[in-house]
C-alpha positions in Angstrom: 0.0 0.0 0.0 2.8 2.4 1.1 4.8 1.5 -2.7 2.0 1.9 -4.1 1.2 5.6 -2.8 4.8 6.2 -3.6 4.8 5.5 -7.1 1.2 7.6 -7.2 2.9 10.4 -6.0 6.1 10.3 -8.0 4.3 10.2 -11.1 2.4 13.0 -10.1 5.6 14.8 -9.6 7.0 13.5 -13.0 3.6 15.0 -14.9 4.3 18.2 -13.2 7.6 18.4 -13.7 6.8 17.9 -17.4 4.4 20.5 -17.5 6.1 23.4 -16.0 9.4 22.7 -18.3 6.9 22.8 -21.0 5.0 25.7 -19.6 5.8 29.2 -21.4 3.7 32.5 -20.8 3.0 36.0 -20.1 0.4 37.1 -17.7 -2.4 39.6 -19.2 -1.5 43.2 -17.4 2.5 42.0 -18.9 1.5 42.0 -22.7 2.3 44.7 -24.5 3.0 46.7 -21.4 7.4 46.8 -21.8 7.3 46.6 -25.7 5.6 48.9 -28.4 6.3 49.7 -32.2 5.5 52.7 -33.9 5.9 52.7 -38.1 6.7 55.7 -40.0 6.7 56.6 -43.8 8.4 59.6 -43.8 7.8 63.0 -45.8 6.0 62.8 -48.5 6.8 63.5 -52.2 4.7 61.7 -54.1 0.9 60.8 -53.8 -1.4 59.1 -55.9 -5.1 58.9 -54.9 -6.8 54.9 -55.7 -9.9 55.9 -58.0 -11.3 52.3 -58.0 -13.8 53.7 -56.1 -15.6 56.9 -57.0 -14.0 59.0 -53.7 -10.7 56.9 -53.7 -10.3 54.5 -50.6 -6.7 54.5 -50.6 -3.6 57.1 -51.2 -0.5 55.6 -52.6 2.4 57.6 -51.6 6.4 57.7 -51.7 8.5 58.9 -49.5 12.0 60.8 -49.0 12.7 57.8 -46.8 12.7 55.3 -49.8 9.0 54.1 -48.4 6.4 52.9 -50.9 3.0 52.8 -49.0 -1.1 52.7 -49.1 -2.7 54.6 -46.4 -6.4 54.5 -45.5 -8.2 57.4 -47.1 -10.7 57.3 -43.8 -8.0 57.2 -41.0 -4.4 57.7 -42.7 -3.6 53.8 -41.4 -0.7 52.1 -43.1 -2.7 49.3 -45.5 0.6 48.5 -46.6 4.7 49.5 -47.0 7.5 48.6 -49.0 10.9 49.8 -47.9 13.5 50.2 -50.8 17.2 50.2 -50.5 18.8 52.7 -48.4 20.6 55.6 -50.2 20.6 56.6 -53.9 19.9 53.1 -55.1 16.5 53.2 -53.2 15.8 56.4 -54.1 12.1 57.0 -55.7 12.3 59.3 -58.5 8.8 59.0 -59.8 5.6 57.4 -59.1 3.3 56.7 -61.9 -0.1 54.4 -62.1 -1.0 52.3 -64.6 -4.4 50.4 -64.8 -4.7 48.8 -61.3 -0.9 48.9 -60.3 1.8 51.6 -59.6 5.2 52.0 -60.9 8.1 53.0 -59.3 11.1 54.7 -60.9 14.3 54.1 -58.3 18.2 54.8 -58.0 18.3 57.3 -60.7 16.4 55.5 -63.5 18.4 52.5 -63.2 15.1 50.4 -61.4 11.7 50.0 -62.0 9.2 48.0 -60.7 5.4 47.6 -61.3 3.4 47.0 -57.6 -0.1 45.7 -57.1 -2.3 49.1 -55.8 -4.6 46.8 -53.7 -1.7 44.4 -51.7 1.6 46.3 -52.5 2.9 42.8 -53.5 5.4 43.0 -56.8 4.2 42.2 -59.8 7.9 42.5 -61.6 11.2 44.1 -61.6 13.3 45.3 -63.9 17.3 46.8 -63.6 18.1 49.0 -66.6 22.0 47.9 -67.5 21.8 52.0 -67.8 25.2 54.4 -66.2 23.8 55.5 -63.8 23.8 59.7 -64.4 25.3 62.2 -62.5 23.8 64.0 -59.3 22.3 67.0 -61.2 20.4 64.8 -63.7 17.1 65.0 -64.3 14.7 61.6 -65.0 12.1 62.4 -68.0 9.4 59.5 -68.2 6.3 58.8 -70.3 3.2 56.4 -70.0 1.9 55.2 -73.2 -1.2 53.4 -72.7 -1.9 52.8 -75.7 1.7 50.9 -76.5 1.3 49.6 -72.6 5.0 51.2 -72.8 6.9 53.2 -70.1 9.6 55.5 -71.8 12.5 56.4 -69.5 15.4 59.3 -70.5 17.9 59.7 -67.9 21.2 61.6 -68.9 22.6 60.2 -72.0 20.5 57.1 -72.2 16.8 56.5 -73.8 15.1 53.2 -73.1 11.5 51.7 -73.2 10.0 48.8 -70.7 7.5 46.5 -71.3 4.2 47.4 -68.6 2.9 44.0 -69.3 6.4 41.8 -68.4 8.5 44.2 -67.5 11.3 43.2 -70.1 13.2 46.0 -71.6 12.5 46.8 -75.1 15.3 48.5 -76.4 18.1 50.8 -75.1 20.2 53.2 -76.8 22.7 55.9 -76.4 22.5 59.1 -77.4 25.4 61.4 -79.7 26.8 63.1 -76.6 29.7 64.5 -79.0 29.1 68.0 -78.1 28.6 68.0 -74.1 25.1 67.8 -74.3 23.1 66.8 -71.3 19.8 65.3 -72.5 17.1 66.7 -69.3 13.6 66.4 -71.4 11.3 65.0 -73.5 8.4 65.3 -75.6 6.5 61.8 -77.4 3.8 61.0 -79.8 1.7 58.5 -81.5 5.7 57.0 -83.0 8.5 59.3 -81.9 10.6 59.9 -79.0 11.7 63.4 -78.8 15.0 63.7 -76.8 15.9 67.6 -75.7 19.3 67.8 -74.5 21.1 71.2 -73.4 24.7 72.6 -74.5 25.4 75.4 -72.0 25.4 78.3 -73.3 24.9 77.4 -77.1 22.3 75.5 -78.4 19.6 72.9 -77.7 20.0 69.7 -79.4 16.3 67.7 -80.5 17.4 63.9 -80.9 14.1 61.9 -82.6 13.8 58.5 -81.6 11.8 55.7 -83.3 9.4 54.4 -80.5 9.7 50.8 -81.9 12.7 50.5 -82.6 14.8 53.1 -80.3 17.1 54.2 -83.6 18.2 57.5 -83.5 16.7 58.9 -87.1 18.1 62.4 -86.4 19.5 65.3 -84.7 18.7 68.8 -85.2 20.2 72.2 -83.5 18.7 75.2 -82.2 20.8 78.2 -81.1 20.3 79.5 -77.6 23.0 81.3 -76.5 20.9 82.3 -73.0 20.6 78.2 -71.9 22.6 77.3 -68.7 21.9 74.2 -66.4 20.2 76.7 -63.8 17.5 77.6 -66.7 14.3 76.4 -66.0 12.6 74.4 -68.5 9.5 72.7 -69.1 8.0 70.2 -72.2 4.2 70.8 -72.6 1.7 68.1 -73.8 0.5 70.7 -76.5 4.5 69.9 -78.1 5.9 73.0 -76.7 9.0 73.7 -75.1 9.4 76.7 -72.8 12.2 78.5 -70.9 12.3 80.9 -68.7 16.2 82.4 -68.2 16.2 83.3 -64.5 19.6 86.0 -65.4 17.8 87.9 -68.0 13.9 87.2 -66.6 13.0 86.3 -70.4 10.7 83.8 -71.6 11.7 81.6 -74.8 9.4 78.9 -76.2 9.8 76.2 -79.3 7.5 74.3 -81.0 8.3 70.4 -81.3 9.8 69.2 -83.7 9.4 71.5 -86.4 10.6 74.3 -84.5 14.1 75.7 -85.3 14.0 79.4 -83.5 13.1 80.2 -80.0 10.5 83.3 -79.6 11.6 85.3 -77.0 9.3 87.3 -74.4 10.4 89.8 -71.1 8.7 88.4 -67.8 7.6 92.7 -67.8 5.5 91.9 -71.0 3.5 90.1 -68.7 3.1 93.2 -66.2 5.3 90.3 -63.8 8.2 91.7 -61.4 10.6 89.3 -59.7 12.7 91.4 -57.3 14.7 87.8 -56.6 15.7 84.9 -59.0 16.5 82.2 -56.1 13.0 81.3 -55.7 11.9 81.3 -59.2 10.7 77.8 -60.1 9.0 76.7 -63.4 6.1 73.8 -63.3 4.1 72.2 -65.8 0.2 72.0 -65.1 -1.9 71.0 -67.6 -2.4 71.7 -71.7 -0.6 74.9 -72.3 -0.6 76.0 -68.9 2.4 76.5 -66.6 2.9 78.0 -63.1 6.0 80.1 -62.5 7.2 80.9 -59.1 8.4 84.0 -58.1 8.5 83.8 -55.0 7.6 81.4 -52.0 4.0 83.3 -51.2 3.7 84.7 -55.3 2.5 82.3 -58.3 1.7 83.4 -61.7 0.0 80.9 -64.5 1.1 81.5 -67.9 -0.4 80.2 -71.1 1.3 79.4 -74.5 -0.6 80.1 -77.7 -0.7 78.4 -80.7 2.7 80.3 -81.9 4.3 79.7 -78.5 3.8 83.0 -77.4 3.3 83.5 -73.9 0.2 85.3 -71.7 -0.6 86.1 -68.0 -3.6 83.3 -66.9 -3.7 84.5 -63.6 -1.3 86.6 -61.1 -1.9 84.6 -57.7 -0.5 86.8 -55.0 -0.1 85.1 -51.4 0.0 81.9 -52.6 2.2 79.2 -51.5 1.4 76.3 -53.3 -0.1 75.1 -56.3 -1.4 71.9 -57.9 -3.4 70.4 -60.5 -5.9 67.8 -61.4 -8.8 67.1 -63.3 -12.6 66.3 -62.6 -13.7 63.9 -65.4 -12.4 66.4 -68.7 -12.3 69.5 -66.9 -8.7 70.5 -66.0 -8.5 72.4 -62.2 -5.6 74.1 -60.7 -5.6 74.3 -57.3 -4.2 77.1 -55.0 -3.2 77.4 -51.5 -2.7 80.6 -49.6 -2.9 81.5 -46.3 -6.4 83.2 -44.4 -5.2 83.5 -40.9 -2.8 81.9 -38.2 -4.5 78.6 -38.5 -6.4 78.7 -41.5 -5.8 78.0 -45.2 -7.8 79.4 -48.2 -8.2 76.6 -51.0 -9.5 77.8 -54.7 -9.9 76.2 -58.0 -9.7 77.1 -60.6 -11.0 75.9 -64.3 -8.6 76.3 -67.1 -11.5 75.3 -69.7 -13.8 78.3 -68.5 -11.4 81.3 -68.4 -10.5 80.5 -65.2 -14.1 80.5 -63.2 -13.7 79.3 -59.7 -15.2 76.1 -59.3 -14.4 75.8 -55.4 -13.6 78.6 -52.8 -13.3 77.1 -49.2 -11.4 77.1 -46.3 -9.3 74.3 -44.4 -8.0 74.5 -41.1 -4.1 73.2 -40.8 -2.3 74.9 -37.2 0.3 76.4 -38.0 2.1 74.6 -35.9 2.9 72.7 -38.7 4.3 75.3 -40.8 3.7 76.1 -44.2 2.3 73.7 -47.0 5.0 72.8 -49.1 3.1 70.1 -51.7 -0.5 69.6 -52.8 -1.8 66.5 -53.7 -5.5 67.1 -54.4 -8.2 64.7 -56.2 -11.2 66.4 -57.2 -14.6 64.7 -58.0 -17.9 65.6 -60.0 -20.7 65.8 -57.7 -23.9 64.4 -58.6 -26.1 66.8 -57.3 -24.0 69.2 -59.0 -20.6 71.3 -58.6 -17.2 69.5 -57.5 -15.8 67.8 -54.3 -12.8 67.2 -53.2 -9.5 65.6 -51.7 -6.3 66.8 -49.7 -3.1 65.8 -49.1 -1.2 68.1 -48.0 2.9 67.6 -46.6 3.9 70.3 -44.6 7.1 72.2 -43.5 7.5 69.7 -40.2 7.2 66.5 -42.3 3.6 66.0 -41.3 0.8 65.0 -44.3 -2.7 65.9 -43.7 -5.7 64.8 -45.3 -8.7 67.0 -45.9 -12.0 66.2 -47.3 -15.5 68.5 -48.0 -15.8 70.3 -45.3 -12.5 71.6 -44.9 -11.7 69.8 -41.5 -8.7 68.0 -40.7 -9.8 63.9 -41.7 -7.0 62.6 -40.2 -2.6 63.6 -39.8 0.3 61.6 -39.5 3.3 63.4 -38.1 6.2 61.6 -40.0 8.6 64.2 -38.3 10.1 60.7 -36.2 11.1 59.4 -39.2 13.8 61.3 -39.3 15.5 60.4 -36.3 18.9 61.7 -35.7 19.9 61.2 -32.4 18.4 59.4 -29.5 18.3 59.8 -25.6 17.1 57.3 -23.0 15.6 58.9 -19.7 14.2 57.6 -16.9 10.8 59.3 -15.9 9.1 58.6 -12.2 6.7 56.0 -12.3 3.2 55.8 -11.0 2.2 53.7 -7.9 0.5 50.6 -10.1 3.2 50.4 -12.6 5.7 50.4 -9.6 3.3 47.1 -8.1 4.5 45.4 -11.4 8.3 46.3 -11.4 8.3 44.8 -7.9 6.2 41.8 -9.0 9.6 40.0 -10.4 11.4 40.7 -7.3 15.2 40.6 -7.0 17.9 38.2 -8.9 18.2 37.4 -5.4 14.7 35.9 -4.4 13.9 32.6 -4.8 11.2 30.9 -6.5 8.9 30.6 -3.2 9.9 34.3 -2.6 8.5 35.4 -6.1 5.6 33.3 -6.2 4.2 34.5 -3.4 4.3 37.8 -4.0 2.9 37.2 -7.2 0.1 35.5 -6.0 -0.4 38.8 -3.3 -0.2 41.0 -5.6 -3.0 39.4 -7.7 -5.2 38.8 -4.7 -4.6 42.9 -4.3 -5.8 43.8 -7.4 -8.8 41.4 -7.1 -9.5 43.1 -4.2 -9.3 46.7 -5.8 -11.8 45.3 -8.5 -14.4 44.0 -6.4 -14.3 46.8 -4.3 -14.3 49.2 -7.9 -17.3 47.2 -8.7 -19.4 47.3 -5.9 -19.3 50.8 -5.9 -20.3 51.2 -9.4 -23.2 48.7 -8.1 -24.4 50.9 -5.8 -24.2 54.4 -6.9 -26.2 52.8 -9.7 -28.8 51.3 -7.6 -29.3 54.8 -5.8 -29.3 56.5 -9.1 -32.2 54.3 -10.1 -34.1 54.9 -6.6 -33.6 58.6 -7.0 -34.9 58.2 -10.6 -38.3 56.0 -9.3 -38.6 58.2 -6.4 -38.9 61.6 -9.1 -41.2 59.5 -11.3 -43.4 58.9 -8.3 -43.3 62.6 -7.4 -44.3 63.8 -10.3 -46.9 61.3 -11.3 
């Protein structure tokens, strides 16, 4: 009888033995209390609003932290993220969309990639066997959906990728006998149109066969007045315009006919720019451009059929401006400030002579500084009219989103992102979280030690709960007595 209870309670020992060597856990107030992650995108440069649905459910962004991401149109949650490569080779020089997917341009042309809007998983990759250009190039792309053909001219180099597989078409080399540095770019229905720069001499137009990416010929313009610091810009409508930030003269050529510049003063247009280290030149849309004077004063210009230019609009105060369109009507969208924390949005339609088509105002604190891009997508109503949506990335890294009514949606303050140094400190803790350092004891205590005091400390806090409760019990059983007792009273 006595072996017997012996062997009883040694295999009761051996099972629990086995158990507690097997035994592996956290209590519930330890999860997640000495561990937490926070995700960041970083600033953003790029944007690129989903229009699967008829408002856009998702905003596709890239970042100056090599970050490819989807965020949540409703709460600015990461849906999804793809981290390049660190440094130049993970670089994002362009985003573009294409039927359901987005392309990425990285590491100076050299890499592109075609990514799945809905998962962010990769569809395909491609490296360019391109030389990589120097620091001060400038990428030129074009989408052809037609061809379902991506067009890339980067430096000396013009080359065209499959958007189907991915495989590259053709590459080729361009004549770089005379120093010029190829920076634009102009296509149609079957020619590439390559601009490249000699400073202070001409501008060379190289034409391209789109199938076959021969060089069929070369043709120079004189333009004495071109440096690298010029600011130039190709227009859909086959124009290319200048504006020579020494001299404050515009020139424009039509493509690829074209074999003189016309030339224009920036007084012609009734324009004064008192500095030249601001002026910036931007394509819209059509024949428009904007031209920044300076960082609060925008003009729009329009080219004619000639390529002369005219004043659009003189926007004075504003900071930023973008463009878009709703269904076949082209917008421009401006920014400029209304007060301390308040920001005056207005759109403009470059179909109608320039009728607003919104006027409204957004509250951004200015805590954040000044807007310094605009990503809008704007929307036909059905009722009638336009809507709208706003991303905006600000001076301190943050991007908000606005919708309708001009209220802040949602913000993410990506300003952590760019982390450059770090400090640990030791704040004073409260009496609870104290209870839990002191729950694991010393390296000292033994196992009897700490188990006990676990087990007190539980018993505590089950104490403070029933006690919590109770209370809660009965100032809700007088709150109902008080409320019978008034019912009674007043019946």
């Amino acid at each position: 009888m006595a072996a017997s209870t012996a062997e009883s309670m040694l295999e009761k020992f051996i099972l629990i033995s086995f158990i507690i060597q097997l035994s592996l856990a956290l209590y519930a107030d330890q999860v997640g209390k000495f561990d937490w992650n926070q995700k960041y995108i970083g600033k953003v440069k790029y944007a690129h609003f989903d229009q699967s649905g008829h408002t856009g459910k998702r905003v596709i962004v890239a970042t100056e932290k090599n970050v490819l991401a989807a965020l949540n149109a409703q709460s600015g949650a990461i849906l999804w993220r793809q981290i390049f490569e660190k440094g130049v080779s993970g670089n994002i020089d362009e985003l573009l969309s294409y039927d359901n997917d987005i392309i990425t341009i990285s590491g100076r042309g050299s890499m592109i990639r075609s990514w799945s809007m809905a998962t962010g998983g990769l569809h395909w990759e491609t490296s360019a066997q391109v030389t990589l250009p120097p620091t001060s190039y400038k990428l030129q792309l074009f989408l052809s959906s037609e061809s379902k053909t991506l067009v890339v001219l980067m430096s000396e180099q013009i080359y065209a990728v499959s958007l189907t597989s991915g495989k590259v078409k053709w590459i080729t080399n361009l004549s770089n006998t005379n120093a010029v540095s190829y920076k634009y770019m102009h296509i149609d229905a079957d020619h590439a149109y390559a601009i490249g720069i000699t400073d202070g001499s001409h501008v060379t137009v190289a034409t391209v066969n789109l199938e076959t990416g021969k060089v069929t010929s070369q043709d120079s313009v004189a333009a004495s007045w071109i440096t690298p610091s010029t600011e130039c810009e190709v227009l859909t409508t086959a124009k290319f315009v200048c504006f020579d930030t020494r001299m404050k003269h515009f020139y424009s050529l039509l493509l690829p006919e074209g074999r003189v510049f016309l030339a224009s003063t920036l007084s012609d247009l009734a324009l004064h720019a008192t500095t030249t280290k601001d002026v910036m030149l931007a394509q819209l849309q059509g024949d428009t451009v904007a031209l920044r004077l300076t960082p609060t004063h925008h003009a729009l210009i329009r080219l004619d059929a000639a390529g002369a230019v005219h004043l659009t609009k003189d926007l004075r105060q504003v900071m930023v401006v973008g463009t878009t369109s709703a269904g076949n009507t082209p917008l421009v969208l401006t920014l400029s400030r209304s007060s301390t924390d308040t920001l005056k949005l207005m759109a403009y339609n470059l179909n109608n002579d320039m009728a607003v088509e919104i006027e409204d105002l957004i509250n951004l604190p200015s805590n954040h500084g000044s807007p310094e891009k605009l990503f809008p997508y704007t929307f036909i109503r059905r009722e009638s009219g336009f809507g709208y949506k706003l991303l905006i990335s600000s001076e301190d890294h943050s991007a908000a989103f606005f919708s309708q009514a001009g209220d802040i949606s949602w913000v993410r303050e990506e300003a952590l992102a760019s982390i450059v140094s770090v400090e640990m400190a030791d704040l004073p803790v409260s009496e609870i979280q104290a209870k839990f350092e002191e729950e694991f004891g010393s390296e000292h205590d033994d196992i009897v030690t700490m188990f006990n005091r676990r087990i007190t400390t539980q018993l505590s806090e089950l104490q403070l709960y029933i006690s919590e409760t109770l209370d809660r019990f009965l100032d809700n059983s007088k709150l109902t007595a008080y409320e019978k007792k008034k019912e009674g009273t007043c019946t």
